[in-house]
N, C-alpha and C positions, 0 to 999 in steps of 0.2 A: 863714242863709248856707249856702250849697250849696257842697260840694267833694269832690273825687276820695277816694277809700282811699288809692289809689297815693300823690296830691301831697300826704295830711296825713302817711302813712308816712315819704315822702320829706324833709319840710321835718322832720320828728322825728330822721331819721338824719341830719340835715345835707348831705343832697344838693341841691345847687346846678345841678346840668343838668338842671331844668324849664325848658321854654318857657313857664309859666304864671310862676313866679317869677323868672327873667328878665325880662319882659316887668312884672310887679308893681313890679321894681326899679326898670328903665331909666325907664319911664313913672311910677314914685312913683304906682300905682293899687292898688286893691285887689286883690287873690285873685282875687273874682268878676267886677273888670271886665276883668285881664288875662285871664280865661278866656275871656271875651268877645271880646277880641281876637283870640285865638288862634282860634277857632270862624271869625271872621269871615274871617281870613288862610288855615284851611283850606278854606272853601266860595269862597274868591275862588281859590286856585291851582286847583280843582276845575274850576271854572267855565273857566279859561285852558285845563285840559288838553282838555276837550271844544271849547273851541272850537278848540285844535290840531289835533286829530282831524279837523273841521269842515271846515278848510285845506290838512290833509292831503292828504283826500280831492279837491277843489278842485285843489291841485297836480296830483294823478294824471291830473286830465281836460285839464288847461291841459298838461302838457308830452307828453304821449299815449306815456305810461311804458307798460312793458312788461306783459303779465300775469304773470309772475314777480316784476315789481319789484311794481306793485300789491297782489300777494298778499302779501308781506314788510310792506307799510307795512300793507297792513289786521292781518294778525299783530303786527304792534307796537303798532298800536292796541287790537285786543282784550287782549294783554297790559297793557295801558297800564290799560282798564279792569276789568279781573280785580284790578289789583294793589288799585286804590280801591276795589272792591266788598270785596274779601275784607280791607284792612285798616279800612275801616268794619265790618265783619262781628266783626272781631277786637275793634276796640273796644270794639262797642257791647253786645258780649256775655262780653266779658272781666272776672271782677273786680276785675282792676287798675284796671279803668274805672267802678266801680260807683259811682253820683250818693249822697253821705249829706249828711242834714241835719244841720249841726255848731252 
């Protein structure tokens, strides 16, 4: 069985605001299947934000925006994806995040 530092830390202190035990609760799954869910629920809103992006940009040619406006919505986009690149960055290299064999 595979789990977080952080979520065995956390379920030892009795913290209750996981999204992983949450989701173990609501759903009556295991640990590792709600992890699963949760992995799944982060790469599907991922996938919505890029295709927002996608649309975005789409918008800007269909309503024939401004280049000021255009350069706002591309800036809110690169912000958009800075925010997911650096909080996967954080994650994936965080020991809060660190994968142990339990």
């Amino acid at each position: 069985m595979w789990r977080t530092i952080e979520f065995t830390q956390e379920l030892v202190a009795g913290e209750m605001a996981n999204l992983v035990f949450l989701i173990s609760k609501e759903e009556g799954c295991s640990y590792n299947k709600a992890a699963k869910i949760v992995t799944e629920m982060m790469v599907d809103k991922c996938k919505e934000m890029q295709l927002a992006a996608i649309e975005l940009k789409e918008y800007c040619k269909i309503h024939e925006l401004t280049t000021t406006q255009k350069t706002a919505i591309e800036h809110y986009i690169s912000g958009c994806n800075h925010w997911v690149s650096g909080s996967h960055m954080f994650h994936s290299q965080s020991s809060r995040f660190q994968v142990v064999r339990a």
